[in-house]
C-alpha positions as CSV (number, residue, x, y, z in Angstrom):
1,X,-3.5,-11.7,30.6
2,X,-6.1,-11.3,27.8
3,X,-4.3,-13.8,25.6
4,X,-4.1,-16.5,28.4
5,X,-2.7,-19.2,27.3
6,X,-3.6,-19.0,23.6
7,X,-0.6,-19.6,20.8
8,X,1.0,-17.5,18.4
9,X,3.6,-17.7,15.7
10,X,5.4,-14.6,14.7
11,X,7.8,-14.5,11.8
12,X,10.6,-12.6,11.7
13,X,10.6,-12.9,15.6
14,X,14.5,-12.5,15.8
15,X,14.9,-8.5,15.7
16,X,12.7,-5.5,15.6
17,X,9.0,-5.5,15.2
18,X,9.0,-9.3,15.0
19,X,11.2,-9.4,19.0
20,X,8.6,-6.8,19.7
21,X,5.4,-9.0,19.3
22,X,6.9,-11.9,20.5
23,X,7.4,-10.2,23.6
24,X,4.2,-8.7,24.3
25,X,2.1,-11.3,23.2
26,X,3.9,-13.5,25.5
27,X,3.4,-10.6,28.4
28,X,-0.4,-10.7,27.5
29,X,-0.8,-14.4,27.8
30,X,0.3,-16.0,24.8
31,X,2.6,-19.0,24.4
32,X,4.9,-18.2,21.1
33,X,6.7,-19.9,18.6
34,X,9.4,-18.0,17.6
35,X,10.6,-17.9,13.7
36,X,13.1,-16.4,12.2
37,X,16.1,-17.2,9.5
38,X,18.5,-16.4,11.9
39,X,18.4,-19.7,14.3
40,X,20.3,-17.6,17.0
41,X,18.3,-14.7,17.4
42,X,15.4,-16.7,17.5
43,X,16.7,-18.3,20.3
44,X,17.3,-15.6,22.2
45,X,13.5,-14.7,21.4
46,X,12.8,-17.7,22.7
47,X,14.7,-17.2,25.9
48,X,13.5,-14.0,27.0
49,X,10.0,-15.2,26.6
50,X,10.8,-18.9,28.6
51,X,12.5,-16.1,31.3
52,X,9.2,-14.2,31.6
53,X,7.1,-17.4,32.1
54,X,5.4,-18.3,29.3
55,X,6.1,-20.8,27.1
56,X,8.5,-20.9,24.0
57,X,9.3,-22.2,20.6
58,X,12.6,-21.3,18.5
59,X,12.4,-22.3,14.9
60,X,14.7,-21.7,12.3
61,X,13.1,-20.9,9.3
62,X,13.2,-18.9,5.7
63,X,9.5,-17.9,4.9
64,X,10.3,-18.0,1.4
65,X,10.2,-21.4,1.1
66,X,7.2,-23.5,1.0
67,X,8.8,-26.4,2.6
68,X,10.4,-24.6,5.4
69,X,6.5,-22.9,6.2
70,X,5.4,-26.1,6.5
71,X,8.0,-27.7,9.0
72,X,7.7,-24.5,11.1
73,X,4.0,-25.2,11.3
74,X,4.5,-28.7,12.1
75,X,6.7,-27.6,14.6
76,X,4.3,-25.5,16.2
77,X,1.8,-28.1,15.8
78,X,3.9,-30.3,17.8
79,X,4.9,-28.0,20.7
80,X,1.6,-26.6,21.6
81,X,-1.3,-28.4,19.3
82,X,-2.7,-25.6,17.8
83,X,-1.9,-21.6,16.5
84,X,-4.6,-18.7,18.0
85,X,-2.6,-16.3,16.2
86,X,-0.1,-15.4,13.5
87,X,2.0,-12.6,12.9
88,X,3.2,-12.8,9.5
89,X,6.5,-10.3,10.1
90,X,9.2,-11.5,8.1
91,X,10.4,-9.0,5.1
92,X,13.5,-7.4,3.8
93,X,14.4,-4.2,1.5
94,X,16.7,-2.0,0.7
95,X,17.0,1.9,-0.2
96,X,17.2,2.1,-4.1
97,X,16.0,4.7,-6.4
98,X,13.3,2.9,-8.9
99,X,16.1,3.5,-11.5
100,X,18.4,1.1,-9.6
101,X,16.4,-2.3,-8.6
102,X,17.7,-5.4,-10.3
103,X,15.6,-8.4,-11.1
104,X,17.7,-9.9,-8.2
105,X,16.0,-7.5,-5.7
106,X,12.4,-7.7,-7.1
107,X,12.7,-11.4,-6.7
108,X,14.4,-11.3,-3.3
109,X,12.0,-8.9,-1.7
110,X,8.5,-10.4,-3.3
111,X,10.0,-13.3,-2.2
112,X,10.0,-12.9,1.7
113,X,7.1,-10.2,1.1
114,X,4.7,-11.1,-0.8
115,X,5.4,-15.4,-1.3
116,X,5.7,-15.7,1.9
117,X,2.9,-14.0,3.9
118,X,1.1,-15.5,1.6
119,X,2.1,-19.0,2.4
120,X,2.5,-19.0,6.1
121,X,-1.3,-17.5,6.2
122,X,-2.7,-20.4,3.9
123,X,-0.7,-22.7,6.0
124,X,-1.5,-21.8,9.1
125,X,-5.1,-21.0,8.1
126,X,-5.0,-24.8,7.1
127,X,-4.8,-25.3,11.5
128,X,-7.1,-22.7,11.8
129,X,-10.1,-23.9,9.7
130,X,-11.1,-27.2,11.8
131,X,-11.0,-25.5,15.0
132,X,-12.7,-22.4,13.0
133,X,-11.1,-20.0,15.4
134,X,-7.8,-17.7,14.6
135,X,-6.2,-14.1,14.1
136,X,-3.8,-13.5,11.4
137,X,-1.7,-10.5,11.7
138,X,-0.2,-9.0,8.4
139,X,2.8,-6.5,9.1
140,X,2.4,-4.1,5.8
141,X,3.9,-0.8,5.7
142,X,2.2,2.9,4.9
143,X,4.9,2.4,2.0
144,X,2.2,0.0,0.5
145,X,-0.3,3.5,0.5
146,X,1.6,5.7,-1.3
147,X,4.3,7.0,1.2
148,X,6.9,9.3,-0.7
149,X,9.6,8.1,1.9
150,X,9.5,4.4,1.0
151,X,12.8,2.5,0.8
152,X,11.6,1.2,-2.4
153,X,8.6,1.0,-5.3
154,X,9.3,-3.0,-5.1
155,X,9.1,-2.7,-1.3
156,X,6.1,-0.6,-2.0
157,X,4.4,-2.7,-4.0
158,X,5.4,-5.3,-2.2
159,X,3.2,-4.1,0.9
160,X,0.5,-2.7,-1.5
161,X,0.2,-6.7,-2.0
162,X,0.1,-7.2,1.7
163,X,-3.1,-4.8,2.2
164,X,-4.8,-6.7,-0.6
165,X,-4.3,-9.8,0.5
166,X,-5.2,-9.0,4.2
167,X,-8.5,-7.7,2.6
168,X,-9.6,-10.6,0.2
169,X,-8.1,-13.2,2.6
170,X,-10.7,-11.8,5.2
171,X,-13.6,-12.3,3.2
172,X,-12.8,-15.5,2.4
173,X,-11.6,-16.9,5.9
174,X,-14.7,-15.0,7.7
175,X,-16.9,-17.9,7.1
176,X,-14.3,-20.1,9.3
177,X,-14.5,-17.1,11.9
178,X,-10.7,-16.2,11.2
179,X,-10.0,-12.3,11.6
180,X,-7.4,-11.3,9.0
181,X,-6.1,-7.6,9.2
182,X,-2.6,-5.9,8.9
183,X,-0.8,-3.4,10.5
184,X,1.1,-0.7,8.3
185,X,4.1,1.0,9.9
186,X,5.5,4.5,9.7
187,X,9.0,4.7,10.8
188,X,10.0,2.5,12.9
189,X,13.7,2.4,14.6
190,X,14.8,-1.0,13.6
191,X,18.0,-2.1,12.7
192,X,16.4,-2.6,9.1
193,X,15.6,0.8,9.2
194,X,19.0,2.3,10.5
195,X,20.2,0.4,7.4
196,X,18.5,2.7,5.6
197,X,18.9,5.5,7.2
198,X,22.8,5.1,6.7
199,X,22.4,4.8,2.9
200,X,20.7,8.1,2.5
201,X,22.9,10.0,5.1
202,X,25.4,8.2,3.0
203,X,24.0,9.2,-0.4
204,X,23.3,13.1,0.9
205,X,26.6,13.5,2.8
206,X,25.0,13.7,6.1
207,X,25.6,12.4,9.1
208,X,23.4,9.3,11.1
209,X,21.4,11.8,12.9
210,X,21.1,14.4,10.2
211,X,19.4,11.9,8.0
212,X,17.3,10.5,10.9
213,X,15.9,14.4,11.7
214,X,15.2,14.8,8.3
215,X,13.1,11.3,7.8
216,X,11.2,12.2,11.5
217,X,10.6,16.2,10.6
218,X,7.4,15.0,8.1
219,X,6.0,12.6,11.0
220,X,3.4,15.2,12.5
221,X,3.6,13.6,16.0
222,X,7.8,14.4,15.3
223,X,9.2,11.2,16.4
224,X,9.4,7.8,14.7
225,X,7.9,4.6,16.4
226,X,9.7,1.9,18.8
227,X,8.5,-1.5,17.9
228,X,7.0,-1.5,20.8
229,X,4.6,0.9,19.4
230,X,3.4,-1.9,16.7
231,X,3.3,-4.7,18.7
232,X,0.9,-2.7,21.0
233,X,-1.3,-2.6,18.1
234,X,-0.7,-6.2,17.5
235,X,-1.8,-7.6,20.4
236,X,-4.8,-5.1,20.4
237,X,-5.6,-7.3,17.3
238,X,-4.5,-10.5,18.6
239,X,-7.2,-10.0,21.9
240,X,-10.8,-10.2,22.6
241,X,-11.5,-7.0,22.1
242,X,-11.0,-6.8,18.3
243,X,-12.9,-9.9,17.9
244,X,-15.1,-8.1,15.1
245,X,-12.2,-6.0,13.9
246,X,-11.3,-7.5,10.1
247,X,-10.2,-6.5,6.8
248,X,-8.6,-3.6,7.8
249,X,-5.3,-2.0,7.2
250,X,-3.9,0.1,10.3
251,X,-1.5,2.8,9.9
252,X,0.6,3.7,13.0
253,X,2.8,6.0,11.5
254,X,2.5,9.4,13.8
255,X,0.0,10.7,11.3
256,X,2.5,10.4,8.5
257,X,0.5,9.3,6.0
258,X,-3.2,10.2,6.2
259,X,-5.4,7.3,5.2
């Protein structure tokens, strides 16, 4: 229980890598408010975590909007009275050749991506200052470091944004003794990746599992993460042992992408 008792927030705590960290920061210790746009899966979130034995928030909430961040925070103020850690986890894409985006998906995905990581971590670094204790978590992508198989270049820049925030964020919040890093996928086997995976098997005539062999066979390790396998990570970061560990950018990616 190396995260007894502490608090965290995780965005995008309703599916996939978000469900994932909820869940084992909560098996580690951790009390968690779970956010996520979808009000239903972040009550079931929730609810698995209340069933465990910790404790449990469900907020509704969209990221990209400033006043939404702010009541989620304020809800999370209220429940517990303070946040050890955030996992800023929320983001969307889709699979698009570069000469197919529309203003309407640059907007969209900087808008989840980019707007709001960097909102929820000045708001919730707003709580972490006084008490000059806290972990932010960023969940990048190895898309943002150049990985041919990205979804997108917006996504892609997107999470290219990510990494530089996480970097300058944790020089400046090191004085308040805040740890900032971020995590950068590979594959992961999320239904936000299965989406994609259907649009190229779509796209090259093959089937579901065709496409999925073909995305794994440049993964040296030859299979694609669980969201398990980041959350691992995350709580890794989250706990006392990384307490000097800041202004980094961790692939776990198989060995997909070498730096």
């Amino acid at each position: 229980m190396e995260l007894a008792d502490q608090v965290a927030l995780v965005t995008g705590a309703g599916q996939g890598i978000g469900k994932a960290a909820a869940l084992a920061l909560a098996a580690a210790g951790a009390n968690v408010v779970a956010a996520d746009i979808n009000g239903a899966n972040a009550r079931e979130t929730a609810a698995a975590i209340t069933a465990s034995g910790r404790h449990a928030r469900a907020v509704q909430a969209d990221v990209g909007n400033l006043s939404e961040i702010d009541r989620m925070v304020g809800e999370a103020m209220t429940a517990f009275g303070r946040i050890d850690i955030l996992v800023n986890n929320a983001g969307v894409t889709r699979r698009a050749y570069i000469m197919e985006l529309t203003e309407e998906d640059f907007d969209r995905i900087f808008r989840v991506n980019v707007k709001g990581v960097f909102f929820c971590l000045q708001r919730v670094a707003r709580e972490m200052i006084p008490r000059r204790s806290g972990r932010i978590i960023n969940i990048a992508s190895v898309a943002g470091k150049g990985y041919v198989g990205t979804s997108n270049a917006v996504y892609a820049a997107s999470k290219g944004a990510v990494i530089s925030l996480t970097k300058t964020a944790a020089q400046q919040l090191g004085r308040h003794n805040i740890n900032v890093n971020a995590v950068c996928p590979g594959i992961v086997r999320t239904a936000m990746y299965m989406d994609i995976i259907r649009v190229a098997a779509e796209k090259e005539s093959q089937t579901m599992e065709e496409a999925e062999q073909r995305a794994v066979a440049a993964v040296p390790l030859r299979r694609a993460n669980e969201p398990e396998d980041i959350a691992d990570t995350i709580v890794f970061l989250a706990s006392p042992a990384a307490r000097n560990v800041s202004g980094q950018a961790f692939n776990v990616d198989g060995g997909l992408v070498p730096h």
